[in-house]
C-alpha positions in Angstrom: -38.5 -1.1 3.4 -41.1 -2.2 0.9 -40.4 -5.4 -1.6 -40.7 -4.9 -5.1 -43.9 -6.0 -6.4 -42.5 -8.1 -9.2 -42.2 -11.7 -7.3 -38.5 -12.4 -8.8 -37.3 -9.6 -7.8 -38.2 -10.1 -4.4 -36.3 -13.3 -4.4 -33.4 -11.5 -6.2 -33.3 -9.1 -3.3 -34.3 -11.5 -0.2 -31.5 -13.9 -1.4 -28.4 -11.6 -2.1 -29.1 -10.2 1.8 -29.1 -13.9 2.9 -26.0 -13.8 0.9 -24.3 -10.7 2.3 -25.2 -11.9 5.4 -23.7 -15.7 5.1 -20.6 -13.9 3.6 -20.6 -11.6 6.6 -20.8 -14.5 9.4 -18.3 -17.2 7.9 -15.5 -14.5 6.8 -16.2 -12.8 10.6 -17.4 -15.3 12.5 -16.4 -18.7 11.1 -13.1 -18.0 9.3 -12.0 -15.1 10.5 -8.7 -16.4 11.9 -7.8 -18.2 9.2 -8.4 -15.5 6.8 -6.7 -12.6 8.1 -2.8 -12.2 6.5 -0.3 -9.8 7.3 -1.6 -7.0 5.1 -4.6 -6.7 7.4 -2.7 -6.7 10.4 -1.5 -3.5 9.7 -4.7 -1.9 10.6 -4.7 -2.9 14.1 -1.1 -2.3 14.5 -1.1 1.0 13.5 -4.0 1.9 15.5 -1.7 0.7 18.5 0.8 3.1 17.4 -1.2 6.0 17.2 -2.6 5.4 20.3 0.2 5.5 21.9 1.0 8.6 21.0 -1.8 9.8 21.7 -2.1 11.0 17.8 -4.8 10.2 15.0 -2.1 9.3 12.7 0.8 7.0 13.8 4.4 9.4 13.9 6.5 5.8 14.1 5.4 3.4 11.2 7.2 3.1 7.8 4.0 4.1 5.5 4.6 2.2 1.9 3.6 3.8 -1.0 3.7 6.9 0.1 -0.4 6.1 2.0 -0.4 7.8 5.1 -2.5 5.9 7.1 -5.5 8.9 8.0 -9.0 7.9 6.9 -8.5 4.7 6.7 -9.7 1.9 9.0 -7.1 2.4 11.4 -9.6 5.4 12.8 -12.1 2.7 13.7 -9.3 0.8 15.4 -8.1 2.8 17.8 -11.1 2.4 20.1 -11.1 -1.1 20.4 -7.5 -1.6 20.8 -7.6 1.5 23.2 -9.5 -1.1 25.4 -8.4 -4.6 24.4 -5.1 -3.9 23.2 -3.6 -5.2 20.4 -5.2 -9.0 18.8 -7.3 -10.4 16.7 -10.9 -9.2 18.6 -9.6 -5.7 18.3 -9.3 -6.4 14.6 -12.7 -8.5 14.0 -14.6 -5.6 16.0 -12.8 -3.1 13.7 -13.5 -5.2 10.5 -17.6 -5.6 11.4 -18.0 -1.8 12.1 -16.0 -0.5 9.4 -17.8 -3.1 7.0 -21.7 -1.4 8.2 -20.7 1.6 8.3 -19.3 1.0 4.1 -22.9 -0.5 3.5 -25.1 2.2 5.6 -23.0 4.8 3.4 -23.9 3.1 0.1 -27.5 2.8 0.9 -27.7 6.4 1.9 -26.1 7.2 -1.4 -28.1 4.7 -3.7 -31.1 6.0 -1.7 -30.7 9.5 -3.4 -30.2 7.8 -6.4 -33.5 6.3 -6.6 -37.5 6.8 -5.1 -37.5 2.9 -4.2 -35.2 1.8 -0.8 -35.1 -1.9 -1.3 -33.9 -0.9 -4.9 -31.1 1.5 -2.6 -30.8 -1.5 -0.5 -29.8 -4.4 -3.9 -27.6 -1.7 -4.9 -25.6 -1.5 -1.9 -25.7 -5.1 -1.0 -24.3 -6.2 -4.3 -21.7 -3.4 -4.4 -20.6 -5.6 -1.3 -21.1 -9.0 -2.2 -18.1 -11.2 -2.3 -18.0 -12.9 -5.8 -14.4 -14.3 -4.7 -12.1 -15.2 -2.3 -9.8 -12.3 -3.6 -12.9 -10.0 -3.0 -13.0 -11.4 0.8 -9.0 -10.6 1.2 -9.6 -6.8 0.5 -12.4 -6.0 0.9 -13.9 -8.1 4.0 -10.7 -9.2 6.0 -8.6 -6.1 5.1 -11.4 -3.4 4.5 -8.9 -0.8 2.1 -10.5 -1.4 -1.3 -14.5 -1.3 0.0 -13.5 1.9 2.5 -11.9 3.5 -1.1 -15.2 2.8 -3.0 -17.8 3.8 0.0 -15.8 7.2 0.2 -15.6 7.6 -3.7 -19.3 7.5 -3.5 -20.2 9.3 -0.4 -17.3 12.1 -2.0 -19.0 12.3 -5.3 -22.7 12.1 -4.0 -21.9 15.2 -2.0 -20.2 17.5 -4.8 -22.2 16.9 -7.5 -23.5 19.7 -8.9 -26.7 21.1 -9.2 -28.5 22.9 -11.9 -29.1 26.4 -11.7 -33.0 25.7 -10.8 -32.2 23.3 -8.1 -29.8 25.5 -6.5 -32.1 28.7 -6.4 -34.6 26.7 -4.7 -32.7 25.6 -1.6 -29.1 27.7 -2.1 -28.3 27.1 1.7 -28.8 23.3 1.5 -26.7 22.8 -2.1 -23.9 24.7 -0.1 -23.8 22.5 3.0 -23.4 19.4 1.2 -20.8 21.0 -1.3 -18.9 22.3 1.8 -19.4 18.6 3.0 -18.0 17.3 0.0 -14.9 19.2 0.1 -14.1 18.6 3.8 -14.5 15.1 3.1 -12.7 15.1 0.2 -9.7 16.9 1.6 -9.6 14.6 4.5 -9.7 11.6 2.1 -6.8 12.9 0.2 -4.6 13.3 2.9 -3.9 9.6 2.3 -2.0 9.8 -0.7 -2.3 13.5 -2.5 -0.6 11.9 -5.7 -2.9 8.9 -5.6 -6.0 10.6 -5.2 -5.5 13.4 -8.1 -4.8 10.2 -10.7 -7.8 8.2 -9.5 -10.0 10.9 -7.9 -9.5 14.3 -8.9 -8.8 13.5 -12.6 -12.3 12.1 -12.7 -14.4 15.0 -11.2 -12.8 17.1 -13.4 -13.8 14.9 -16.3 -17.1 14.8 -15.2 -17.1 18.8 -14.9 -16.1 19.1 -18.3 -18.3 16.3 -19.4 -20.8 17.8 -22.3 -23.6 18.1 -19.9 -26.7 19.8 -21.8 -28.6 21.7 -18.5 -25.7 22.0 -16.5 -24.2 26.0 -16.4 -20.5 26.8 -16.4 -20.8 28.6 -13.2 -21.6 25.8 -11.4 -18.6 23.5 -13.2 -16.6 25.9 -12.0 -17.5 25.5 -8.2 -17.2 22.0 -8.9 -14.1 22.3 -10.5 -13.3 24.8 -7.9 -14.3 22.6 -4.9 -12.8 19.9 -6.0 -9.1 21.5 -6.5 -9.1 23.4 -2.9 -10.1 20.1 -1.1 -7.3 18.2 -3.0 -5.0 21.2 -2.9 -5.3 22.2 0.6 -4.4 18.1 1.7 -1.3 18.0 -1.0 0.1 21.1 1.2 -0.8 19.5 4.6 1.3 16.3 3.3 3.8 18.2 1.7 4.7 20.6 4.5 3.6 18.8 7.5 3.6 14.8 7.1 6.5 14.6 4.7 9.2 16.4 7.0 7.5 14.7 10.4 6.2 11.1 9.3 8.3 8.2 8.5 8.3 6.8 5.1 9.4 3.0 3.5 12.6 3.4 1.9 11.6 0.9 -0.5 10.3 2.5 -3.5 7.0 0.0 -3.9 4.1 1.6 -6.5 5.9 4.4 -6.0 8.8 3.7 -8.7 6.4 3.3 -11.8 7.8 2.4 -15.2 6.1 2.2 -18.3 6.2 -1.2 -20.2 7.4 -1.8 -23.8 4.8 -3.6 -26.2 5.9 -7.0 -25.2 5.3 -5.9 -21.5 1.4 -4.2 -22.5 0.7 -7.7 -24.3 1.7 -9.5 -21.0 -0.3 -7.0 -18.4 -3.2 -7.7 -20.4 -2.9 -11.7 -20.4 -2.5 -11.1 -16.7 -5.3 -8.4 -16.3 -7.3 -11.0 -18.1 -6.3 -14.4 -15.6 -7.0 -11.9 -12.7 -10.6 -10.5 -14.0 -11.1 -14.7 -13.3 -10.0 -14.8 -10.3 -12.0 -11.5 -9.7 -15.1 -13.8 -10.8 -14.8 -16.7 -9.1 -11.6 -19.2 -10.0 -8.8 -18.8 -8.1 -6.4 -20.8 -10.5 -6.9 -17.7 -12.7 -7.8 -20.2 -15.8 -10.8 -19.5 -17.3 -13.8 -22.2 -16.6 -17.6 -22.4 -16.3 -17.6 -21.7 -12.5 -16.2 -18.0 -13.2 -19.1 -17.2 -16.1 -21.7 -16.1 -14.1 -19.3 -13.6 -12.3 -17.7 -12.4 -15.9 -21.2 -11.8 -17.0 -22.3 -9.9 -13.9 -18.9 -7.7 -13.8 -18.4 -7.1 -18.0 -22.7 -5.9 -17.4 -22.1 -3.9 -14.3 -19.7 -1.5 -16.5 -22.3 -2.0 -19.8 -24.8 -0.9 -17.7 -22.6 2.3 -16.7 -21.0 3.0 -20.3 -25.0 2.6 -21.5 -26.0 5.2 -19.0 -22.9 7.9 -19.3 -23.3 7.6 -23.3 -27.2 7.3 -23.6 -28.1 11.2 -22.9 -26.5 14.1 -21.6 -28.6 15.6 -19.1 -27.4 16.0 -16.0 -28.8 13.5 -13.0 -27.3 12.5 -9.7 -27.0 9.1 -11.4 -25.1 9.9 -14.7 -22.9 11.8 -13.1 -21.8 8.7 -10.5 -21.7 7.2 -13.6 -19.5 9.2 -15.2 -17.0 9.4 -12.5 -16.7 5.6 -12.0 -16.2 4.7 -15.4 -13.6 7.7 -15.6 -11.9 6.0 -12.3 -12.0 2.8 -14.0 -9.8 3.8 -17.1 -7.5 6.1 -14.6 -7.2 2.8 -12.7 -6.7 0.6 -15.6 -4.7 2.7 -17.7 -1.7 2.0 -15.0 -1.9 -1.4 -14.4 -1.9 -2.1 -18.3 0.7 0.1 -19.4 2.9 -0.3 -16.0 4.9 -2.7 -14.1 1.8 -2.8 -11.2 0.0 -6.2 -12.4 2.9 -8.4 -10.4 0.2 -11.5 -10.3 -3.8 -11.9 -11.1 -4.3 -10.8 -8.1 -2.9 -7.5 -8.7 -6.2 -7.2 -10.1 -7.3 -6.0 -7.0 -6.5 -2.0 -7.8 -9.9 -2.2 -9.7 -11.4 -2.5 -6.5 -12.5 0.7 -5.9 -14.2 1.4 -9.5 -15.5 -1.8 -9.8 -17.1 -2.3 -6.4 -19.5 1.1 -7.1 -20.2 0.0 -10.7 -22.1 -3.0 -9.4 -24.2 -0.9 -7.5 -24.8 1.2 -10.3 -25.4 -1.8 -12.6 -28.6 -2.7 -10.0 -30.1 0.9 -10.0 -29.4 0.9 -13.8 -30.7 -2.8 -14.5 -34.3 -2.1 -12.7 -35.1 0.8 -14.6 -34.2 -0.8 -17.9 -36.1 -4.5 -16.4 -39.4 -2.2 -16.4 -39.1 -0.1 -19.6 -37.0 0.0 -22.5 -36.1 -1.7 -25.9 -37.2 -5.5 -25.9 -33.4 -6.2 -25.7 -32.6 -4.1 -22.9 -35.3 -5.4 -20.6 -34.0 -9.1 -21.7 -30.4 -8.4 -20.9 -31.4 -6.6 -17.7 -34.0 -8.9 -16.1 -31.1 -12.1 -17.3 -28.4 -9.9 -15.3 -30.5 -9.4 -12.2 -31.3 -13.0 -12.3 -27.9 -14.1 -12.3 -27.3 -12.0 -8.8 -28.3 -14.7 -6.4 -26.7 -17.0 -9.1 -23.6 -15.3 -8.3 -23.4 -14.7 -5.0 -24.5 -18.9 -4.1 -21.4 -19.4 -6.2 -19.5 -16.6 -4.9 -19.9 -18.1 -1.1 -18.6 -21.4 -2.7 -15.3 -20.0 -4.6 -14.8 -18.0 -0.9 -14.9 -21.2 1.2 -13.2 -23.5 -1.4 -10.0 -23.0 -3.8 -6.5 -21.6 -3.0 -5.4 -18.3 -4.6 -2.7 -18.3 -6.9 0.5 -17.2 -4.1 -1.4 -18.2 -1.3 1.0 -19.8 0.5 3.7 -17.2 -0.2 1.6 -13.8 0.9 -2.1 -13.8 2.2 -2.2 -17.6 3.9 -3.0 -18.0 7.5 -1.7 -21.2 8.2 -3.0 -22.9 11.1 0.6 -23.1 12.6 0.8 -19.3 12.8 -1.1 -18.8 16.0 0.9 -22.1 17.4 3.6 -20.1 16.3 2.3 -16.8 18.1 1.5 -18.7 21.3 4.7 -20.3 21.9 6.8 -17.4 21.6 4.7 -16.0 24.3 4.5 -18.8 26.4 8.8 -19.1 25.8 8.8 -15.1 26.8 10.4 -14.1 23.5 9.6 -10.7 23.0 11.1 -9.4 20.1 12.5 -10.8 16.3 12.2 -11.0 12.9 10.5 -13.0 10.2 9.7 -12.3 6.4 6.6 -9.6 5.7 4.2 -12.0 5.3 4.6 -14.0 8.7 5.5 -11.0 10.4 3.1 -8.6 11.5 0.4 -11.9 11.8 2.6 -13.5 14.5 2.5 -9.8 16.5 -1.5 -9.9 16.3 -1.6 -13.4 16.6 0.3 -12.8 19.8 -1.7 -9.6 20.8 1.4 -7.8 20.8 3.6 -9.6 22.8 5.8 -11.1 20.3 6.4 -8.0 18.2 7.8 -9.5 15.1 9.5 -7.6 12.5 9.8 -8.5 8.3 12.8 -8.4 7.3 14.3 -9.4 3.3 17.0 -13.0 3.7 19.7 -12.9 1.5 22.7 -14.8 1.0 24.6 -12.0 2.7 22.4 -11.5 5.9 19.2 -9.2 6.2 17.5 -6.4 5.1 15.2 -4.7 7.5 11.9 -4.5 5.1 10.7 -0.9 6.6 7.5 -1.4 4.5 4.0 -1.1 6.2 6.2 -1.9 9.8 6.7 -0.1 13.7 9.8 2.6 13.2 11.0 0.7 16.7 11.3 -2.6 15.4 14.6 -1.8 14.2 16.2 0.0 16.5 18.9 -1.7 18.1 18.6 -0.4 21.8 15.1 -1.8 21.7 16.0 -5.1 21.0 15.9 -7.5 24.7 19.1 -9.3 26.0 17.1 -12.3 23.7 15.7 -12.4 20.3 14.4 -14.6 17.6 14.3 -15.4 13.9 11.3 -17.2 12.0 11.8 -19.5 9.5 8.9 -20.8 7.6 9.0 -24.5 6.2 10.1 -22.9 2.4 12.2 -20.2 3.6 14.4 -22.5 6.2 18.1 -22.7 3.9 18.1 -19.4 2.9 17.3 -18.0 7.0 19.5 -20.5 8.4 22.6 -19.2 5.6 21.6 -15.3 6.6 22.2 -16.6 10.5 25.6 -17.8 9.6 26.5 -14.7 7.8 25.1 -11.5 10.1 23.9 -12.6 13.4 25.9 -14.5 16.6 25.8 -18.3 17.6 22.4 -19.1 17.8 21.7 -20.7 21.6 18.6 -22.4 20.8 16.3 -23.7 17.9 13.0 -25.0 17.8 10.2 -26.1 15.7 6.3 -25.4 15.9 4.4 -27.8 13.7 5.8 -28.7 10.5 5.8 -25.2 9.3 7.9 -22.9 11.6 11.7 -23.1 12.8 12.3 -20.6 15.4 16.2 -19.4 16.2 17.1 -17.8 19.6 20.1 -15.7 19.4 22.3 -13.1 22.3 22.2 -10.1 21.8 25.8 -9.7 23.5 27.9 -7.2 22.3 27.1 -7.9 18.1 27.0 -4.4 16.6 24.0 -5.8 13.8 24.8 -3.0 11.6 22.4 -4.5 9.2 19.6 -2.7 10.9 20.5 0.4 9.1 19.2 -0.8 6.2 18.3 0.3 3.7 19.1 4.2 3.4 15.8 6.5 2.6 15.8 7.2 -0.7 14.1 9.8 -2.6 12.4 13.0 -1.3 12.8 10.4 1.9 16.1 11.1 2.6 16.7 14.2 5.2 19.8 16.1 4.9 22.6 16.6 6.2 23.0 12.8 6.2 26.0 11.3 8.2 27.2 7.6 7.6 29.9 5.9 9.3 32.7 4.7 7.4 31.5 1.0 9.2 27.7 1.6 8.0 26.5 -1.1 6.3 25.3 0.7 3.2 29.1 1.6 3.2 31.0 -1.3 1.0 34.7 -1.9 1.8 37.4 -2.6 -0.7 41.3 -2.3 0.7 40.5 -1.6 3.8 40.6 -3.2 7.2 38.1 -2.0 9.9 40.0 -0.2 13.4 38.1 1.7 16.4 37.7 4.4 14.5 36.3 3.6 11.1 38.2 2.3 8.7 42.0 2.3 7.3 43.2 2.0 3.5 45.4 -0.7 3.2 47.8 0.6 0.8 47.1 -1.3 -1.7 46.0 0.0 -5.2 41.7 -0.4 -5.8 38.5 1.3 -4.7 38.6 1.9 -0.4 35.1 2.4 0.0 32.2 2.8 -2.6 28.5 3.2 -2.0 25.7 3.6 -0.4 23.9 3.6 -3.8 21.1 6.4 -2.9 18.4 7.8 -4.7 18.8 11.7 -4.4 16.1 14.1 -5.3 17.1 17.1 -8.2 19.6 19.8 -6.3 22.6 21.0 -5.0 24.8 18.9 -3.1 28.1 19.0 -1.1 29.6 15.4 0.1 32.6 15.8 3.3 34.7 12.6 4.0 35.6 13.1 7.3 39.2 10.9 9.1 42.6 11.2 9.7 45.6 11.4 7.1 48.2 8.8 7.3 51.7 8.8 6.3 52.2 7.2 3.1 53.1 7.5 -0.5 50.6 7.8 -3.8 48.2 9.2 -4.3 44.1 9.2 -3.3 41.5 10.1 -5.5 37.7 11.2 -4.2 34.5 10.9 -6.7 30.8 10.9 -6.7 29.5 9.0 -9.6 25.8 8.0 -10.7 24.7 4.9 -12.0 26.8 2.5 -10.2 29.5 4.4 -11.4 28.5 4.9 -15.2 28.3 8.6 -14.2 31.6 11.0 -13.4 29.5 13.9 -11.4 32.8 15.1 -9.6 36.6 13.8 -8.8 39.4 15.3 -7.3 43.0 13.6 -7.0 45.3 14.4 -4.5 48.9 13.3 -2.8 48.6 12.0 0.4 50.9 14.6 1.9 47.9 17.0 1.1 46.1 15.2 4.2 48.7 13.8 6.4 48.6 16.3 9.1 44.5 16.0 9.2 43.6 14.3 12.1 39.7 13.7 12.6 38.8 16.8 10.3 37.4 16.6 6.4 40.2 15.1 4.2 38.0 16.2 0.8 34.2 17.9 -0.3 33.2 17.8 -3.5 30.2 19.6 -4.9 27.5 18.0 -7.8 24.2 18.7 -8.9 21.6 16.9 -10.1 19.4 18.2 -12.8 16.9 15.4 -11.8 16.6 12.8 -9.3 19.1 10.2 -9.8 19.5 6.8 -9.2 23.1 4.5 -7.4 24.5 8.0 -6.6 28.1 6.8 -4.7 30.5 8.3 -2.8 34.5 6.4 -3.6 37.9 6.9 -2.7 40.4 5.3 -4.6 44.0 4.7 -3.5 47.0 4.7 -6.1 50.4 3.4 -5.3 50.7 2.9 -1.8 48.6 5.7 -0.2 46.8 5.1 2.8 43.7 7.2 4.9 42.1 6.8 7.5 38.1 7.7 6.9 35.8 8.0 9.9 32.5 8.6 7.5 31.1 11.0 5.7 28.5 13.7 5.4 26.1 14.9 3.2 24.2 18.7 2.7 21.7 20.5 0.5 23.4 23.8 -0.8 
């Protein structure tokens, strides 16, 4: 690779590699333990499941957000932990190929982009460059955000069309990368079909539609065309084949979107605005003198883009990356702004993957302008390059330095954690629970030998949290004659109260550090009925459905629990109420199944929406109508929902005196 013949640009380039590669050996090499939270576990974890079923994608893990876990890292995984098993080498290996593999992609891509490879080699190395220690999180230690943006480009590099002279002179060439491009593209949509048409799809069309000058409608249309059957063909694969066979969270996550009234836009833009900080350098979010360098390098990147999409209209290979980022960007931000998805700054994150190729872009961009242009472009440009090496000394500062805002609520390591992993090996504790963000850590931590499941603490027990989690870690029959409960330093009352209230006697406690209680409990005879929880909800749920009158999601009003489900007490209220579901637009028939009991009054059976708010059917009858039922349905009702609705329950009241006895219920699809 050739240096540039300008002198300062030669230390631009020579110093952002040193600077990719200091970044690369203290997040890897020096830091890695410390670094890696329970987000990036995942990708080891799931590589272990799949393996073990002998299956590229993992058939028992609770994907979240409706991301199937296909190309994604978890591919490069599976080797490693094939051989090594599941722990933190497995994932460092994992991490260091998936990261090369991003930057040999983008230097291929930039390469095509431009006649000059150390120019192809800035390009890429900046698009990588960690400016912060929120840019290390996702897209060193957990690789998601750079393995979206390297595909992005490699996906749009491939399909971008040609013009009609360029295509007559090497037809069968053109058609190999466009069939390329749409292989790839299918494959990369199989991760989320949804996802990908908002933030991928949406953006090539754009860019086929875009007012090119040279480029002919025929060959929109195979882009158009190309585009839509490599999308279309994954959104029936997921439809038909992962949806009825994979397991989703039941916890509606990204997934339940709601648009923001004025008050909440004004607020997701103060918050976009902390996190574009954060993004730059300060990880208090508050704007100082530390973050300006990376302000001025990101808000350029995308002038440097917007410049080159809105400058001319003939068609390159260049413009048209450029037209598809900045599209991305506003399908990105357009979201985040008007919806409830900026939670914290670092929710900032989501404009990983447009923001990661516009820097790139920005270099290719800024070193044509540095050698020819207006007076004020070559300024701005050459001041831009400059501030690279600027920004990446300071970035490598900002990633060693500084707590994020939340840090020690979601993505810290703490030091304790693998003191914590190591002793519940060493105590042969094989199986228990903790909250998400201790929870898959202490099963890499412990290379699998302490499998350790999140779980929500409430007042009134737990929660299984089936979010980005092993389908087995709930299953009661799995669970060993021992198990445990982790309590960090912060979360120690409210664990301890959730003890008391759902699980047995504990028979030992102990503490690691100053940052870990640890509770060993029986398993004895303790139904834990909790572990239900929660219900599927949504185009989640599979039908019929069957709950027992004891399930959990099942709430108890006059009524005592018996052998055999549970009795009305004869008193006048609600018997049972619940399980508050989420059911998709249809048909529906609901069967409470048990035995009649003698008794006067009356019983009345609903379905209601809303908590209630919403009669969708009733029916009132004496109890001499059931009396001589024994284990058989005592009532079905029919309802249907024009669209999918939300706390759909299923009650039975009891009027003066009557009694039932309800076993549980059923529901089916008409």
């Amino acid at each position: 690779m050739c240096l540039p013949r300008e002198r300062w640009l030669s230390i631009v380039l020579i110093s952002t590699l040193l600077a990719l590669l200091g970044d690369a050996t203290y997040v890897y090499g020096v830091k890695f333990r410390e670094l890696v939270h329970s987000d990036a576990a995942c990708t080891v974890l799931i590589a272990a499941n799949a393996v073990e079923a002998h299956a590229p994608v993992a058939p028992s893990w609770y994907f979240a957000n409706g991301d199937v876990w296909v190309w994604t890292p978890q591919l490069l995984a599976m080797l490693p932990v094939a051989i090594m098993g599941v722990g933190l080498e497995s994932l460092r290996i994992t991490e260091l190929v998936g990261f090369g593999l991003e930057l040999v992609a983008l230097y291929l891509c930039f390469r095509r982009l431009t006649r000059r490879p150390w120019v192809a080699a800035l390009a890429s190395t900046t698009t990588l460059l960690a400016l912060s220690k929120l840019h290390v999180l996702f897209a060193y230690v957990e690789l998601s955000y750079g393995f979206i943006a390297a595909s992005t480009v490699v996906i749009v590099s491939l399909l971008t069309p040609r013009t009609a002279s360029s295509v007559a002179t090497d037809r069968a060439r053109v058609w190999r990368r466009w069939v390329a491009g749409t292989v790839f593209f299918f494959v990369f949509a199989l991760n989320n079909p949804v996802r990908t048409a908002i933030f991928t799809l949406a953006p090539l069309l754009l860019a086929a539609i875009w007012p090119w000058r040279n480029l002919a409608l025929r060959a929109r249309a195979t882009l158009a065309g190309l585009s839509i059957l490599g999308w279309g063909t994954a959104t029936l694969v997921y439809k038909y084949i992962f949806e009825p066979n994979l397991t989703f969270s039941p916890h509606p996550g990204h997934t339940d979107f709601v648009v923001q009234d004025l008050a909440g836009v004004l607020a997701n833009i103060r918050m976009f605005g902390r996190g574009l900080v954060v993004l730059a350098g300060e990880a208090s979010g508050d704007f100082s003198v530390t973050a300006l360098p990376g302000l001025i390098v990101i808000g350029g990147a995308f002038a440097f883009v917007g410049f080159q999409v809105l400058g001319r209209r003939a068609l390159t290979r260049e413009r048209f990356l450029c037209v598809v980022v900045l599209a991305q960007f506003g399908t990105v931000l357009a979201p985040c702004l008007l919806g409830n998805l900026l939670l914290n700054p670092l929710s900032t994150r989501y404009i990983m993957p447009a923001f990661l190729p516009s820097l790139g872009l920005g270099v290719v961009i800024a070193v044509r302008a540095a050698a020819r242009g207006p007076t004020w472009l070559v300024r701005f440009a050459k001041t831009w390059l400059a501030l690279l090496p600027v920004v990446a000394v300071l970035g490598f500062i900002h990633t060693t330095e500084g707590t994020l805002e939340g840090d020690n609520l979601q993505w810290a390591n703490r030091a304790s954690h693998t003191e914590l992993a190591n002793e519940l090996s060493r105590r042969g504790l094989t199986h228990g629970f903790a909250t998400y963000w201790n929870a898959n850590l202490v099963t890499l931590l412990s290379n699998g030998s302490a499998k350790t499941c999140p779980v929500f603490v409430g007042e009134s027990g737990f929660v299984p949290q089936k979010w980005n989690s092993d389908v087995q870690c709930f299953e009661r029959t799995r669970l060993p004659g021992r198990f445990f409960v982790v309590a960090a330093a912060e979360e120690r009352d409210a664990v301890s109260r959730a003890i008391r209230a759902a699980l047995p006697s504990p028979s030992e406690r102990f503490m690691v550090g100053d940052s870990f209680e640890v509770t060993v409990l029986q398993l004895a005879e303790e139904p834990l009925r909790w572990l239900d929880l929660p219900l599927p909800v949504g185009k989640a749920l599979r039908f019929p459905l069957r709950l027992p009158a004891t399930h959990e999601a099942i709430r108890r009003g006059v009524a005592i629990e018996t052998n055999d489900g549970l009795v009305a007490t004869g008193e006048t209220g609600t018997v049972i109420y619940g399980p508050h579901l989420r059911i998709p637009k249809g048909s529906y028939t609901v069967r409470w199944i048990g035995s009649g009991v003698e008794s006067p009054g009356d019983l009345v059976f609903d379905v209601s929406a809303e908590g209630g708010r919403t009669a969708l059917a009733s029916h009132g009858t004496a109890t001499a109508g059931v009396s001589k039922i024994q284990h058989g349905e005592l009532q079905s009702l029919d309802f249907t929902l024009s669209r999918e609705t939300l706390g759909i329950e299923f009650r039975i009241f009891s009027q003066a005196g009557a009694k039932v006895a309800i076993e549980g219920l059923v529901v089916e699809k008409r």
